[in-house]
N, CA and C atoms as an extended XYZ file, in Angstrom:
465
Properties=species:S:1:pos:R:3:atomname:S:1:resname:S:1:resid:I:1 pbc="F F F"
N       102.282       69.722      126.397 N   UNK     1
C       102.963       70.620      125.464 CA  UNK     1
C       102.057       71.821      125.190 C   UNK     1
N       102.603       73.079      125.052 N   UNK     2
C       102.040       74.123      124.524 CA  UNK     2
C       101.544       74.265      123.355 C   UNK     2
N       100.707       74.875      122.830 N   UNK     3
C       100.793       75.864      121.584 CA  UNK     3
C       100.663       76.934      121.417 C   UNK     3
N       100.651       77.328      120.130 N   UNK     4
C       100.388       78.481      119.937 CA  UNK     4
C        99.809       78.628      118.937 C   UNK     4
N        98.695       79.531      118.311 N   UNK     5
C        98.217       79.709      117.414 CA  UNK     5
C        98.315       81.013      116.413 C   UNK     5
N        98.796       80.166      115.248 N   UNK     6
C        98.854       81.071      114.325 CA  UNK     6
C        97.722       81.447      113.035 C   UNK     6
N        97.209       82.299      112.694 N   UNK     7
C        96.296       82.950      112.057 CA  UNK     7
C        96.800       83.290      110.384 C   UNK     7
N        96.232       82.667      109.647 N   UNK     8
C        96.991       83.221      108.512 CA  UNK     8
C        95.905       84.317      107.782 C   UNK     8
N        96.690       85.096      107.226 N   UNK     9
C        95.865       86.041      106.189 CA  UNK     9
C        94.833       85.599      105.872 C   UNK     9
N        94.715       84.643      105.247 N   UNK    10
C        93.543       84.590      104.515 CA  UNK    10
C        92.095       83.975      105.672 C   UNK    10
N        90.907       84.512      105.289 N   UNK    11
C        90.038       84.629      106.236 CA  UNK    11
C        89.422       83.002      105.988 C   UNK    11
N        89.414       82.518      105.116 N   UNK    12
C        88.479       81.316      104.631 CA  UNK    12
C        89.840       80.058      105.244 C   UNK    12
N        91.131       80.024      105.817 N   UNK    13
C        91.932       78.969      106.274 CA  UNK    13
C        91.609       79.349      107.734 C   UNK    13
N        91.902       78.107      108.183 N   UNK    14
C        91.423       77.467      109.595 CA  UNK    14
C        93.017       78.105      110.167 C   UNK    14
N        92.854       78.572      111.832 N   UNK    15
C        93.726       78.904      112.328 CA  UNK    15
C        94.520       77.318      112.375 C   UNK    15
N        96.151       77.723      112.685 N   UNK    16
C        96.757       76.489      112.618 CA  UNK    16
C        97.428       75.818      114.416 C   UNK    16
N        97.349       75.263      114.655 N   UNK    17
C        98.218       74.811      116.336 CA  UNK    17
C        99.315       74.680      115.775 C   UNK    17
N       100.355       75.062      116.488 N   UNK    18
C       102.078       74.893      116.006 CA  UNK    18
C       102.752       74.698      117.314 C   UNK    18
N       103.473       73.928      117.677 N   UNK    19
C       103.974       73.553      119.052 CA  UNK    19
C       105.359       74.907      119.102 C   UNK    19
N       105.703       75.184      120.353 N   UNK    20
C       106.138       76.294      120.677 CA  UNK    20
C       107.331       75.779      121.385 C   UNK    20
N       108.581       76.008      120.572 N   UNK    21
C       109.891       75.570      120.751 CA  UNK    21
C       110.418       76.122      121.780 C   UNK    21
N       110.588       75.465      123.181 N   UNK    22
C       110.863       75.371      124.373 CA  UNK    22
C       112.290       75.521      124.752 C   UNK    22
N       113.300       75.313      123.189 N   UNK    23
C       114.398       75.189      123.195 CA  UNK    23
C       115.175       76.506      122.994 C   UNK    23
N       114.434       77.652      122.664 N   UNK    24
C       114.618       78.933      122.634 CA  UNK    24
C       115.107       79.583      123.958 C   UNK    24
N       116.084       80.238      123.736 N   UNK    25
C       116.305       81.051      124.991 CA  UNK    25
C       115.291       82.182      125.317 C   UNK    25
N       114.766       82.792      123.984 N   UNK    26
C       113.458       84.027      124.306 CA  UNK    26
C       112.284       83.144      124.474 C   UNK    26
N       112.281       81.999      123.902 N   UNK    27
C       110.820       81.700      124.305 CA  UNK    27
C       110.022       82.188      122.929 C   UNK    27
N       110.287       82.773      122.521 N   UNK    28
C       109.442       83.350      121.392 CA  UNK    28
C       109.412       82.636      119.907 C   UNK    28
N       110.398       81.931      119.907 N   UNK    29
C       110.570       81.044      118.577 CA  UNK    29
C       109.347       80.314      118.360 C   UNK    29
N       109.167       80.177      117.471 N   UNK    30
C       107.740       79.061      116.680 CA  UNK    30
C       108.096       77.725      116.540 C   UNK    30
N       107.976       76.343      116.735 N   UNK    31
C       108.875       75.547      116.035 CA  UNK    31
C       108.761       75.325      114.298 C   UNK    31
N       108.418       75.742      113.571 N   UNK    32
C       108.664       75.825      112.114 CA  UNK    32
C       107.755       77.111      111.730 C   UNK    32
N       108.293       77.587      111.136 N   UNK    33
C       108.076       78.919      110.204 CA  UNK    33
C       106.652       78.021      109.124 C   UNK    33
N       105.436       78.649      109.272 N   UNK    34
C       104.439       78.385      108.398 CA  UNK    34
C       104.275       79.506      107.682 C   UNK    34
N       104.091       79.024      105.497 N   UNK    35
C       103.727       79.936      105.159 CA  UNK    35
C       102.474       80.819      104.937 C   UNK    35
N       102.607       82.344      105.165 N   UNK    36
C       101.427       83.184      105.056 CA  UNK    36
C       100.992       82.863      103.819 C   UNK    36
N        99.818       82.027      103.596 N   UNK    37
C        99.141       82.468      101.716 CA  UNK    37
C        98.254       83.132      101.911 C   UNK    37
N        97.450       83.910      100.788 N   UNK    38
C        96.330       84.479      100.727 CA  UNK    38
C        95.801       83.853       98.995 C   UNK    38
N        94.806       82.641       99.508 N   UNK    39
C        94.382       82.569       97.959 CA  UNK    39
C        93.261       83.843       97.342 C   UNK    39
N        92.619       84.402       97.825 N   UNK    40
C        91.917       85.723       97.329 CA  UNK    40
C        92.508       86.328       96.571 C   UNK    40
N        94.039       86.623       97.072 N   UNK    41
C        95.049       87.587       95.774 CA  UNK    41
C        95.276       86.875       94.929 C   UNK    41
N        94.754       87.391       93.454 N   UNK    42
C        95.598       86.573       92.431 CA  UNK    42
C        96.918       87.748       91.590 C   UNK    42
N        97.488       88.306       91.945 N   UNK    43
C        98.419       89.534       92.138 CA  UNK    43
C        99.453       89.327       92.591 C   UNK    43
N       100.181       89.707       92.203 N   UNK    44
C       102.534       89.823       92.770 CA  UNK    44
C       102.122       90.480       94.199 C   UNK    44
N       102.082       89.486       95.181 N   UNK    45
C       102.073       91.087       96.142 CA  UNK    45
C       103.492       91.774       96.537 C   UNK    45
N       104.476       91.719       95.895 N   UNK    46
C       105.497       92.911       95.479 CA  UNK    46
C       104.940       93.817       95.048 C   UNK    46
N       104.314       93.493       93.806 N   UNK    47
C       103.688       94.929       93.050 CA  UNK    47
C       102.894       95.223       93.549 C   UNK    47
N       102.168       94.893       94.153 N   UNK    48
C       100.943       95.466       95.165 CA  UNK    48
C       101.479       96.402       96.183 C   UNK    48
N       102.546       95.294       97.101 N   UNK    49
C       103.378       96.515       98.054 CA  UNK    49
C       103.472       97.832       97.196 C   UNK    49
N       104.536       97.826       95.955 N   UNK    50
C       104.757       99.280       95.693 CA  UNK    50
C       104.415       99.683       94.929 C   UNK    50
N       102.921       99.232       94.604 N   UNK    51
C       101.848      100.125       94.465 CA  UNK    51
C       101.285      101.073       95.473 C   UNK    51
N       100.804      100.387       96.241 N   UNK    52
C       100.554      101.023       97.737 CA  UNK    52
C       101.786      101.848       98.403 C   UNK    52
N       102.679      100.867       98.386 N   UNK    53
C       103.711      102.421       98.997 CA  UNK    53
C       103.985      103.601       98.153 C   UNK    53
N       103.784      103.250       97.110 N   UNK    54
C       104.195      104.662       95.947 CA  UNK    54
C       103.034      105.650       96.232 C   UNK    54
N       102.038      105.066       96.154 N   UNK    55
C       100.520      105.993       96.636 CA  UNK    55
C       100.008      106.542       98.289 C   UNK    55
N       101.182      105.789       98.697 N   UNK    56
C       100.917      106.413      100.424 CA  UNK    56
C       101.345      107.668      100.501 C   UNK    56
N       102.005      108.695       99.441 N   UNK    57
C       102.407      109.797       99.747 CA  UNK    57
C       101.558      110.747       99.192 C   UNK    57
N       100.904      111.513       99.571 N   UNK    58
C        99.568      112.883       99.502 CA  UNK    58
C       100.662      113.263       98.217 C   UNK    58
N       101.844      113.817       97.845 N   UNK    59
C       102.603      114.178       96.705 CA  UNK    59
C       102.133      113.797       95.549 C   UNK    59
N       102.711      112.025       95.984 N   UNK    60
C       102.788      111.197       94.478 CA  UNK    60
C       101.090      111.308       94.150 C   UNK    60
N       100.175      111.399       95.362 N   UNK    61
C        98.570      110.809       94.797 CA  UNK    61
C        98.408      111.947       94.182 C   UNK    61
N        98.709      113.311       94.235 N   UNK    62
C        98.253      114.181       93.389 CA  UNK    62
C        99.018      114.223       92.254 C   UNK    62
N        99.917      113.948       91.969 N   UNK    63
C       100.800      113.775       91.230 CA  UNK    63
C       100.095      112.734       89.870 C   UNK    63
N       100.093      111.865       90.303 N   UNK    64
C        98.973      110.745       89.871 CA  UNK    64
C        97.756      111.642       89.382 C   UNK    64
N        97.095      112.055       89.805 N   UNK    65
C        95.667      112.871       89.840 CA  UNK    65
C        95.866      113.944       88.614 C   UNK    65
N        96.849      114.655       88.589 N   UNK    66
C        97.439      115.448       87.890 CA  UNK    66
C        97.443      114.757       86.345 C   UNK    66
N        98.196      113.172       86.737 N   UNK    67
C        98.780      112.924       84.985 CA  UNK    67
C        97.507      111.653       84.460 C   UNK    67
N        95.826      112.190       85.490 N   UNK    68
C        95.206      111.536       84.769 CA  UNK    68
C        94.645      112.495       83.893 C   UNK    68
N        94.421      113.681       83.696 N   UNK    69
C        94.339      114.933       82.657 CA  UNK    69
C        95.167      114.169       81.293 C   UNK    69
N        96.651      113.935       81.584 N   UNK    70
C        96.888      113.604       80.185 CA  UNK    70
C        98.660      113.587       80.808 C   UNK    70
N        99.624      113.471       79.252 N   UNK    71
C       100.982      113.678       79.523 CA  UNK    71
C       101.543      115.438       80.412 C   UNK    71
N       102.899      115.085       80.979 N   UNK    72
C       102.747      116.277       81.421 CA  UNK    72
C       104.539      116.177       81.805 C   UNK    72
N       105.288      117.435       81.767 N   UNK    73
C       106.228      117.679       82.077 CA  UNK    73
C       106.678      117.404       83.089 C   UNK    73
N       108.236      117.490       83.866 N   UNK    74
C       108.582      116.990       85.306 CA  UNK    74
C       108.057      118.608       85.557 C   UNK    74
N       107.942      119.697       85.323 N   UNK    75
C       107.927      121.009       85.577 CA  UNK    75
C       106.313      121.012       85.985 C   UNK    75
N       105.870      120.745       85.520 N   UNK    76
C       104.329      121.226       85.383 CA  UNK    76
C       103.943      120.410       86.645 C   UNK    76
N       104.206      119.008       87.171 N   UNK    77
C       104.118      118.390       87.639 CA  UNK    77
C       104.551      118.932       89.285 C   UNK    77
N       105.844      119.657       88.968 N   UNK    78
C       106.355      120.107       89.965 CA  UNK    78
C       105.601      121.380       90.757 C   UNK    78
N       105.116      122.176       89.277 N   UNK    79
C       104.754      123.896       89.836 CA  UNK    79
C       103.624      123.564       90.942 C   UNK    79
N       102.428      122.838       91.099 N   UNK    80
C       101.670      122.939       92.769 CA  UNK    80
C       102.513      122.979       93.787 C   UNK    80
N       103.488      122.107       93.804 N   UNK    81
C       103.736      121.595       95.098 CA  UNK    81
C       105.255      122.546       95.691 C   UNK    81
N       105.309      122.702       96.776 N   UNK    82
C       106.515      123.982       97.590 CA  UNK    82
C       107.542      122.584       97.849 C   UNK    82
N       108.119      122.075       96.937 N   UNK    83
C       109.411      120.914       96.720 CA  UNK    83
C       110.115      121.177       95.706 C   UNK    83
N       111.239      120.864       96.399 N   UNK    84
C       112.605      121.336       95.187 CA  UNK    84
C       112.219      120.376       93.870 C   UNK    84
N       112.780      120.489       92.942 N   UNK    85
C       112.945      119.768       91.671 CA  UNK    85
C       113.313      118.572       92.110 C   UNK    85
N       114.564      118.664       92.998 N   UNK    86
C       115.285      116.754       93.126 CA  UNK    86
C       113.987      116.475       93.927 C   UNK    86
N       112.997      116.803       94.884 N   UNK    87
C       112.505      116.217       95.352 CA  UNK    87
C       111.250      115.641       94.607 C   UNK    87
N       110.972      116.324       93.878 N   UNK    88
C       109.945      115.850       92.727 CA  UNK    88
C       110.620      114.755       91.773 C   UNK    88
N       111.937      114.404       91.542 N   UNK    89
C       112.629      113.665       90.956 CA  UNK    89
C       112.633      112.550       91.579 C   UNK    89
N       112.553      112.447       92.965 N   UNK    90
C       112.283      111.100       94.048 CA  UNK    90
C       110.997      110.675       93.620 C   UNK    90
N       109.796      111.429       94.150 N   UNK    91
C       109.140      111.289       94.151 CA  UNK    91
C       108.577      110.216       92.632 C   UNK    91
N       109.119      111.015       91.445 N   UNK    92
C       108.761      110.011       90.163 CA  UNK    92
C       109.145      108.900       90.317 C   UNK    92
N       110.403      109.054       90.644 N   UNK    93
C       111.364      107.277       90.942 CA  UNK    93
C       110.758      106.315       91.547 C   UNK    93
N       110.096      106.751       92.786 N   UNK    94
C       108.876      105.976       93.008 CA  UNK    94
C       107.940      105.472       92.327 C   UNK    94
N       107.419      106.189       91.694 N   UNK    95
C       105.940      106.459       91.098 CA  UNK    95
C       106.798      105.303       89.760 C   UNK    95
N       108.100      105.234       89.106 N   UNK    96
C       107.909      104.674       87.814 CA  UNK    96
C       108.323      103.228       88.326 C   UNK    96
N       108.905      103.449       89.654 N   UNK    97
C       109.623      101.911       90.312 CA  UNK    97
C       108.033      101.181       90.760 C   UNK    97
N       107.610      101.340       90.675 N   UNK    98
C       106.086      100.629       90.939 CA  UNK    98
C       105.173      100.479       89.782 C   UNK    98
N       105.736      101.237       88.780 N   UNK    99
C       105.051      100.754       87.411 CA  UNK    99
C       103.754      101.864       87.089 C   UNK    99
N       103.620      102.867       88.004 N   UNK   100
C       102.648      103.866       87.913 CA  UNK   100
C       102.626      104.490       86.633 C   UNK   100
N       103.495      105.214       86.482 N   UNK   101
C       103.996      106.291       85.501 CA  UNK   101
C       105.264      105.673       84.427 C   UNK   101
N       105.447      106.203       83.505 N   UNK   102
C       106.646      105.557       82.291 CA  UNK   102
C       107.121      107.493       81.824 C   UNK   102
N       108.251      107.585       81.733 N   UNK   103
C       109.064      108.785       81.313 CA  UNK   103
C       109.884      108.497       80.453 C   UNK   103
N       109.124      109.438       79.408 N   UNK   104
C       110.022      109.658       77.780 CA  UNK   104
C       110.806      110.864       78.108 C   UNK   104
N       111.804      111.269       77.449 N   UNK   105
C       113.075      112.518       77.047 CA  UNK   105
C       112.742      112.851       75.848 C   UNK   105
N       112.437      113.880       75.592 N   UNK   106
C       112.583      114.775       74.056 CA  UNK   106
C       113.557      115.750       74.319 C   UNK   106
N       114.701      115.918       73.757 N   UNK   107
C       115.739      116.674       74.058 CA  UNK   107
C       115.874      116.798       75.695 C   UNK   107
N       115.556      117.973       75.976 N   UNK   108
C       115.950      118.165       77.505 CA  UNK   108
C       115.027      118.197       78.431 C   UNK   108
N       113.415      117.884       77.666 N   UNK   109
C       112.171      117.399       78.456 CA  UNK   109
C       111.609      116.226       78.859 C   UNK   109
N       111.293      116.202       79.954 N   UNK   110
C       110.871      114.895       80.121 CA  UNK   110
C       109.590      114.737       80.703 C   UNK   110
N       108.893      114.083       80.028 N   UNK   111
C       107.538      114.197       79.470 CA  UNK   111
C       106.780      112.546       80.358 C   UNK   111
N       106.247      112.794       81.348 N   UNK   112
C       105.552      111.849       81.849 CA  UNK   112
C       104.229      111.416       81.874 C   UNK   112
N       103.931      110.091       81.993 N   UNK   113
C       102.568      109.420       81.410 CA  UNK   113
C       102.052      108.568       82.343 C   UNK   113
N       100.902      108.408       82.647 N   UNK   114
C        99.914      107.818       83.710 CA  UNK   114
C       100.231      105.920       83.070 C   UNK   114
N       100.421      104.749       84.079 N   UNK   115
C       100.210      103.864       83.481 CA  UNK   115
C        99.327      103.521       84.361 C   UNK   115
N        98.253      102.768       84.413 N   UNK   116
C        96.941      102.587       84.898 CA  UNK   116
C        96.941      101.034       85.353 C   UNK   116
N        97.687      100.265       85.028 N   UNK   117
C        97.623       98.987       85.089 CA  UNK   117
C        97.834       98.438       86.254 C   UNK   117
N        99.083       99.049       87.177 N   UNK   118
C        98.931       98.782       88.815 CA  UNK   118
C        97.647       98.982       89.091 C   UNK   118
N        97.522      100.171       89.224 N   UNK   119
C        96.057      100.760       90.084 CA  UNK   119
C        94.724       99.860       89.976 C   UNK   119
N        94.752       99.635       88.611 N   UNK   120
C        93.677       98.539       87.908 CA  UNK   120
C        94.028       97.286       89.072 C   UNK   120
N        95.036       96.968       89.057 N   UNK   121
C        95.243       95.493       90.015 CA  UNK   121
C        94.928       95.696       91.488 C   UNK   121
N        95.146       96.695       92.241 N   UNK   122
C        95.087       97.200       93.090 CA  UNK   122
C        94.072       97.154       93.461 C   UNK   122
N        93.257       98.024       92.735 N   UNK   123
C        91.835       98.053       92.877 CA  UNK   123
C        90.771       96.577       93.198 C   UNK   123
N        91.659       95.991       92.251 N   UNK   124
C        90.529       94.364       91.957 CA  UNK   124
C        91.303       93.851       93.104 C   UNK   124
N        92.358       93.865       93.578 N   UNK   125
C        92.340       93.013       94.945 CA  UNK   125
C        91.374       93.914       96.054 C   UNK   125
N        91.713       95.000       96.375 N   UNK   126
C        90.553       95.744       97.460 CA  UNK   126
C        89.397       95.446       96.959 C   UNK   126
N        88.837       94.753       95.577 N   UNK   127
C        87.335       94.602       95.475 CA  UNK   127
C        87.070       93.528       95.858 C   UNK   127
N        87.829       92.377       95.756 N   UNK   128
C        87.485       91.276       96.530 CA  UNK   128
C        87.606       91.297       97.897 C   UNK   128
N        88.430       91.777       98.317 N   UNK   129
C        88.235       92.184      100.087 CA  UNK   129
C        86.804       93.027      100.164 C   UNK   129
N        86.143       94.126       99.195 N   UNK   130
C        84.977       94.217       99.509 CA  UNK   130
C        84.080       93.342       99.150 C   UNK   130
N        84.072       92.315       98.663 N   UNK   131
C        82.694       91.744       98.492 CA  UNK   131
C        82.975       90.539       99.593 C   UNK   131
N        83.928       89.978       99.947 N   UNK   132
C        84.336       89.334      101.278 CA  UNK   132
C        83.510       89.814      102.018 C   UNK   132
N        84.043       91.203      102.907 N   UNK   133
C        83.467       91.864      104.046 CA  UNK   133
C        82.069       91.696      103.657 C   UNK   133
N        81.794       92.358      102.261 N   UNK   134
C        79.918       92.432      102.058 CA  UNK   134
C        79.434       91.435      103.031 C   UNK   134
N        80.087       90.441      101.878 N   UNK   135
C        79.482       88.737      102.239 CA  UNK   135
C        79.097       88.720      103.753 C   UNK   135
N        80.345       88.943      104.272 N   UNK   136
C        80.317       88.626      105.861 CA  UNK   136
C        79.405       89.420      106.944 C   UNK   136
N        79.705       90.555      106.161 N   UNK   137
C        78.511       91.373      107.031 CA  UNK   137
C        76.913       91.062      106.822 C   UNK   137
N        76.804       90.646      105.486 N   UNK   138
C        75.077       90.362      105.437 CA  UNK   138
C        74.885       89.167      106.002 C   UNK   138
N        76.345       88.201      106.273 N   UNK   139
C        75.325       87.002      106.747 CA  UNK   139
C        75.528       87.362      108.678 C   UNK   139
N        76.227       88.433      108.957 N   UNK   140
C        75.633       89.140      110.789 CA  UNK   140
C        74.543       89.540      110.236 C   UNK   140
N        73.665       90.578      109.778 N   UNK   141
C        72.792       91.231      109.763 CA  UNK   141
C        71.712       90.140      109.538 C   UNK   141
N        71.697       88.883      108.562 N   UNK   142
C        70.823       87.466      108.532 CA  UNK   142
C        70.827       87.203      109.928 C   UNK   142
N        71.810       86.793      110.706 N   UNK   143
C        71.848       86.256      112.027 CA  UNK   143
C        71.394       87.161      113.043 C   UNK   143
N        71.405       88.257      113.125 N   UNK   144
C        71.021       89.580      113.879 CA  UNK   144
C        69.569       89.223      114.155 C   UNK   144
N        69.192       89.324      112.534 N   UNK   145
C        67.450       89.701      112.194 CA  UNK   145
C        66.874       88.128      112.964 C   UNK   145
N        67.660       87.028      112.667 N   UNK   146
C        66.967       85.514      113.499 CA  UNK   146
C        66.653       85.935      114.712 C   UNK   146
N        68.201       85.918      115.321 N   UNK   147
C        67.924       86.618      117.115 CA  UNK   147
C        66.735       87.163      117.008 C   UNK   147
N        66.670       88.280      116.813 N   UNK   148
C        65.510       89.483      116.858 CA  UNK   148
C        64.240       89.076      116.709 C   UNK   148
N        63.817       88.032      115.545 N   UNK   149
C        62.819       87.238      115.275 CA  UNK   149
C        62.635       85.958      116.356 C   UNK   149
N        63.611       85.187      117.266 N   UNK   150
C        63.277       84.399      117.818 CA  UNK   150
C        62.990       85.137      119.057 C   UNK   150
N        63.319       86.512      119.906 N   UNK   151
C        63.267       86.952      120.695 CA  UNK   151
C        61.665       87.183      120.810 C   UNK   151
N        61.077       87.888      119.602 N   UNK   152
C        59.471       88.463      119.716 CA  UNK   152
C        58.757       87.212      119.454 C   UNK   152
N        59.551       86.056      118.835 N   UNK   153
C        58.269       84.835      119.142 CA  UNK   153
C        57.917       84.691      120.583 C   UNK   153
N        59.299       84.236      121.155 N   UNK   154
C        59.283       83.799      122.738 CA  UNK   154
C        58.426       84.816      123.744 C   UNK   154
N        57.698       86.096      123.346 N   UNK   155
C        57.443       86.886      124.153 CA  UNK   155
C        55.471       86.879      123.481 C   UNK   155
């Protein structure tokens, strides 16, 4: 029998053998669907997704950048950038559908505000992916320096 090996996200789980359902006409079927975990995230990764997708656009990140100064109009927000109004109106929809930003109305203004609390989460998951990598890289550079040290004994 075949396998195949599947790899899950997370770096600290052992790859898994999964037998490879023969009964497929593509051939490509898995025989059971295993789930992806990542115990490192302790985070929605929904909200993570659209965190990250809300911030993949050079717009929204200045946009963002903009309403860490303070509150600020859809106008003011708008005047840098060469985009119509509706398109700056997308652009927020994003930005509040991910929990970035929160928009009050005072009469016929609408007055937008930085919420910090994605980004905060965001951040602390990419920090544990950096101290991961750290980890991993100092213990190559430990193993590097052995080599290197057993090489000039032997000589």
């Amino acid at each position: 029998m075949r396998f195949f090996l599947i790899g899950v996200i997370d770096f600290l789980t052992p790859i898994k053998r999964v037998p490879i359902d023969r009964s497929s006409k593509t051939g490509l079927t898995i025989g059971r669907l295993l789930p992806i975990l990542n115990h490192m995230v302790k985070h929605s990764s929904g909200q993570l997704d659209l965190t990250f997708a809300a911030m993949s656009d050079p717009i929204r990140r200045m946009i963002l950048a903009r309403l860490q100064q303070g509150v600020a109009t859809v106008t003011e927000l708008a005047s840098p950038h060469a985009v119509s109004l509706p398109a700056i109106s997308k652009h927020l929809r994003v930005l509040e559908r991910a929990g970035l930003i929160e928009r009050t109305k005072k009469g016929r203004i609408h007055l937008v505000r930085l919420v910090a609390r994605p980004i905060k989460d965001a951040h602390e998951w990419l920090e544990s992916y950096r101290q991961f990598w750290e980890g991993q890289l100092d213990a190559l550079e430990n193993y590097i320096d052995e080599l290197n040290a057993k090489k000039r004994r032997k000589k």
